[in-house]
N, C-alpha and C positions, 0 to 999 in steps of 0.2 A: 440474405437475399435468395441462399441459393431453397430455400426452405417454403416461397412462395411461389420460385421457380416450377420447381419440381412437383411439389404435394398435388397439385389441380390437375398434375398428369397422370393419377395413381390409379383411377381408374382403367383408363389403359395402357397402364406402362405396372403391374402390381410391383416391380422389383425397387422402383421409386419410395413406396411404402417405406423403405430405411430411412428416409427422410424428416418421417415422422418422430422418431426416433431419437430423444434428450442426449443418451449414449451415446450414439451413433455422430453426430454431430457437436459433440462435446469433443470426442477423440479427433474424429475432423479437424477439425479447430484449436487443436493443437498440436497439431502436425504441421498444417496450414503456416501457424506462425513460429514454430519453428524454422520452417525453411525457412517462411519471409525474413528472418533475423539471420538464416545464414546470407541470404542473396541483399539485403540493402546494407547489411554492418559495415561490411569494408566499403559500401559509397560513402555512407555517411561518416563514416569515422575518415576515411580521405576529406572529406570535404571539410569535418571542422579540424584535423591539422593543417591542410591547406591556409585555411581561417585562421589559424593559431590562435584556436578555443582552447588554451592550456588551464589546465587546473588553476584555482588561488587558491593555495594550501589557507586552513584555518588558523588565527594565531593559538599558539598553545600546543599546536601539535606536534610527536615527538619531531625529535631533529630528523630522522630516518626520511622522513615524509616530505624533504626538502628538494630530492630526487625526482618528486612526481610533477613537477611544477612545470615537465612537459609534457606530459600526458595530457591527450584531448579531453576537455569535458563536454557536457551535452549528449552523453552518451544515449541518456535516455529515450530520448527520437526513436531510436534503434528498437525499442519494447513496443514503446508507445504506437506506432506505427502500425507495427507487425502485429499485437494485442487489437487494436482497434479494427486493422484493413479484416483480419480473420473473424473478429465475432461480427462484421457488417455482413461477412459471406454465408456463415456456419449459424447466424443465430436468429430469431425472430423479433429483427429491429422494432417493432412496435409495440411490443413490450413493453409495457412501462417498467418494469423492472432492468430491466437491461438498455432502455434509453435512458433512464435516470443514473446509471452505473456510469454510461459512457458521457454523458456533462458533466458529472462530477468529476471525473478522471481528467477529462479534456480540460475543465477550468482549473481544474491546480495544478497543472501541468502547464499552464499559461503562464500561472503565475509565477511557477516556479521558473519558465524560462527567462520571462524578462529581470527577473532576479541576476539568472547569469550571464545574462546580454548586459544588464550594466557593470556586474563586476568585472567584468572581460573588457568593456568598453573604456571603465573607469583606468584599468590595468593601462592599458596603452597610453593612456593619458598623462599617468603619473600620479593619479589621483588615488586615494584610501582605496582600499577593494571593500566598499561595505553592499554593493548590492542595491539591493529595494529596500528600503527606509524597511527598517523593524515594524515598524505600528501599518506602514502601508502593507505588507507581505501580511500582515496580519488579520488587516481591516481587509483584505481580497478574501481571505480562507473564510474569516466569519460572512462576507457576504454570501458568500456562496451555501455556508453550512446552514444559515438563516433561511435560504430561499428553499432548500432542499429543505428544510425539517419541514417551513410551512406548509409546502405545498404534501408533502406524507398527513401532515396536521386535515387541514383543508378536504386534501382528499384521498381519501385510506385505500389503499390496492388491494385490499384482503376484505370482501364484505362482513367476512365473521369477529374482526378485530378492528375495535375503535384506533383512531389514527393518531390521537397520543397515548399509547402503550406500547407495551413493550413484553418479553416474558424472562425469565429466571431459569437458568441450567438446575437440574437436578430435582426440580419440580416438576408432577406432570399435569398439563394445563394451566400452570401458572401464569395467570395476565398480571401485570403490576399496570394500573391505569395512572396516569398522572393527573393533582387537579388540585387547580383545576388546568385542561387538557391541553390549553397554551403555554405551558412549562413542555414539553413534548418538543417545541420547536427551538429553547435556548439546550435542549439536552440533548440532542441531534448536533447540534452547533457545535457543542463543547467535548464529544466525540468525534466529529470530521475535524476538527482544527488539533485535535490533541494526538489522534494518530496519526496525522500528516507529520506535525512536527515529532513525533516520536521517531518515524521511519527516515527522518531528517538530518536528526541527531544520530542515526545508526549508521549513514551513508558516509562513513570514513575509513573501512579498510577494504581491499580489491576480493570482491563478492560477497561480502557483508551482507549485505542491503538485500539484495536482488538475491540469494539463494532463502532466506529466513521470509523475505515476501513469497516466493515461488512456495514455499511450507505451508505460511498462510493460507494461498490462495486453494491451494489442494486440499485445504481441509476443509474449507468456506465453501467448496464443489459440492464437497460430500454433503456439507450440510444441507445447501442448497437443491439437494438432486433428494434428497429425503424429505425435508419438508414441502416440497412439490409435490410428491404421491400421496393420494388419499391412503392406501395400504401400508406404508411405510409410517406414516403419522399416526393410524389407529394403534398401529402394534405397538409404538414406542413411546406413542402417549404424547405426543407436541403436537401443536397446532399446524395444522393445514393450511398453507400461503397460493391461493390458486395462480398457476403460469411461475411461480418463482424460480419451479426448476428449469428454467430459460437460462437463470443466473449461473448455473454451470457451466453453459458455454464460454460465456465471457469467462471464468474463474480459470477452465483449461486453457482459453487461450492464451492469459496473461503468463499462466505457466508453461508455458511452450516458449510463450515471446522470453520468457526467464531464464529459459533455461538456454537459450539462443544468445541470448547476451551476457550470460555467462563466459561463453565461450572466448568471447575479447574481454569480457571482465575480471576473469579469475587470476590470479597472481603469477606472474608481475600483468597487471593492467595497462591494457592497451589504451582503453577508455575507462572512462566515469562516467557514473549515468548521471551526474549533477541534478540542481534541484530540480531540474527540467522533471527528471524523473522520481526522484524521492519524495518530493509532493506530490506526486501523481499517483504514486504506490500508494502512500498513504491514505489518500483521498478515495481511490477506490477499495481498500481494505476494509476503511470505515464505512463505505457508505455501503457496501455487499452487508457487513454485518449489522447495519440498521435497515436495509431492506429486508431481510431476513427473519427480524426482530431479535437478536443475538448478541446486543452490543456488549452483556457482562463476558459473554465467550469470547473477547479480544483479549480479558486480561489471561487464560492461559494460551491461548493461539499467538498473540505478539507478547509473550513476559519479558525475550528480549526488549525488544521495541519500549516497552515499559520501564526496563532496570535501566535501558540506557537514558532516557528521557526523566527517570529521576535523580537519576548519578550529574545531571547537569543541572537541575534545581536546587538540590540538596547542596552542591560546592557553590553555587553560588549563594544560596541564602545565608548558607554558615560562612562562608567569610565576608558577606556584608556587614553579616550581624559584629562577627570578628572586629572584623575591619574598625566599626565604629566604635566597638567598646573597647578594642586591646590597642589599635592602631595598625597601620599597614605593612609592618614588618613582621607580625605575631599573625597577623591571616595569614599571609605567605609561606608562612613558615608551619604552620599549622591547618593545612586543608583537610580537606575530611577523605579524598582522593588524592593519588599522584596525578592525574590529569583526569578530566573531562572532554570527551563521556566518558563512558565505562569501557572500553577496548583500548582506549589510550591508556589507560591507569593499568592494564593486564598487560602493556607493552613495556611500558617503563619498569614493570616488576618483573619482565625477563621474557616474558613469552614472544616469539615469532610469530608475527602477522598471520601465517598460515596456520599455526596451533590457537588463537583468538579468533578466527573465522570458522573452522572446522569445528571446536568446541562450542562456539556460542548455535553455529546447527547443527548440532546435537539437543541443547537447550531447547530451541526451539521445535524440535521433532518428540521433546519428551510434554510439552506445552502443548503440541498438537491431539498427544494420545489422551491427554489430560483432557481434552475440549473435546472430542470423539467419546472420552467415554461416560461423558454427560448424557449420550443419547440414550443406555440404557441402564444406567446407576441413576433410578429418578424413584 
């Protein structure tokens, strides 16, 4: 807002002119929500232990994890808030690129709350902690990924790139067109649903999640803020996305809001950003990197995200398969991990929470350089 404020004054105010300024208001904006994550955290984290928004530990997770079962969740508000309140001030909401970030963020973050609103509900009850029915938590993500692909389909933000395509790292000008071009909108779908639940599955040790998204998004800036300049695009050989580099501001500010909830996040945690937030990360990871047209660059930007998300398909495929052909005491006994995901199986084989957080970003900052240096090994 503050961006249509100011600009009409430039004339005569020239020092306004900063405004104009992707930079200048990318760093804004994540300053912006950094504080705001200092100044609302401890409301709202009072208000959901107040609430006794306590964790529901997953089954299967190590016994350690039995301690946190008072720890607030819903932590996520606390990003979510702070992320959105700073890119409505710092960025140029009419954007289609940056109003289509912020619906996707905001709908799976819906959905991800009423997830924990019933397991919390359920909890006091007495009842199973299962949440939102598996197939409905699911059937919410696909609508939403459905609606987003078609309307990218439908109608393309970039007039020099057809609106189901996409491009390939390490090529230069590589379009991969899809067809025919209504396949574009289940493969949209099956990226926003697949890194929601990846960043899902990673949301189980105190600042996991939220420092390996904060990596993410800093590197989805950079992309962002390059494929936005005509200068930057000729030199490096990628296509030109006009207004994309908007999508940096939102990208810093969710990294500010990250690093803000870090601060009640990091171990021992205060809060958990619960699904409130883990779908919501996810949802806007994927959906920056399909505005973008970059969806293959998620598999080295999130490889965490990805080994976690398949360390939990992989144990459960092999001992269903198990399961049926040897029987239920030889799966058990013969998993393919110590636990599921993949940080619980590096917990039980000795590591400290804090050396499986610390080292998996690392991972992900060596995944980062890996997706950065796509832009000029082409």
């Amino acid at each position: 807002m503050l961006y249509y404020l100011f600009v009409p004054l430039v004339k005569q105010y020239h020092i306004l002119n900063i405004f104009t300024y992707i930079t200048f208001r990318a760093a804004g904006a994540a300053v912006t929500s950094i504080v705001l994550s200092f100044v609302v955290g401890p409301v709202i984290l009072k208000w959901l232990d107040n609430a006794a928004n306590y964790q529901v530990v997953r089954e299967g997770t190590p016994d350690a994890h039995a301690l946190k079962t008072k720890t607030p969740t819903m932590g996520g508000l606390i990003f979510l808030f702070s992320a959105l309140v700073s890119t409505l001030l710092w960025a140029r909401v009419f954007s289609h690129y940056v109003m289509l970030a912020l619906i996707v963020t905001a709908g799976m973050g819906v959905i991800g709350f009423l997830d924990d609103y019933l397991k919390l509900k359920q909890r006091r009850l007495g009842q199973k902690n299962e949440g939102l029915v598996e197939r409905y938590k699911l059937i919410g993500q696909m609508t939403i990924g459905l609606l987003f692909g078609a309307y990218l389909w439908a109608y393309p933000l970039s007039p020099n790139l057809a609106g189901g395509s996409t491009t390939l790292p390490f090529y230069k000008y590589m379009l991969v067109v899809f067809v025919p071009t209504i396949l574009y909108v289940p493969w949209t779908t099956f990226v926003l649903v697949g890194v929601s639940n990846a960043v899902n599955f990673t949301d189980g040790l105190d600042g996991l999640a939220a420092g390996l998204s904060a990596i993410g998004f800093a590197t989805l800036a950079i992309f962002a803020y390059l494929i936005g300049r005509v200068d930057a695009t000729r030199y490096l050989g990628i296509f030109y996305l006009q207004h994309s580099g908007e999508l940096t501001i939102y990208c810093l500010a969710m990294v500010g809001a990250l690093i803000g909830f870090l601060w009640f996040n990091t171990y021992p945690a205060q809060v958990f950003m619960g699904d409130t937030g883990s779908l919501a990360l996810g949802g806007a990871i994927g959906a920056v990197a399909i505005l973008l047209k970059s969806e293959f660059l998620l598999l080295p930007i999130g490889i965490v995200f990805f080994a976690e998300m398949m360390s939990v398909v992989i144990q459960r495929f092999v001992f269903k398969y198990r399961k049926k052909r040897y029987g239920l005491e030889y799966a058990q006994q013969h998993r393919v991990f110590l636990r599921a995901p993949l940080h619980h199986h590096f917990e039980v084989k000795g590591w400290s929470e804090q050396q499986v957080v610390v080292r998996f970003w690392i991972i992900g900052i060596i995944g980062a350089f890996i997706a950065l240096s796509t832009l000029k090994v082409r």
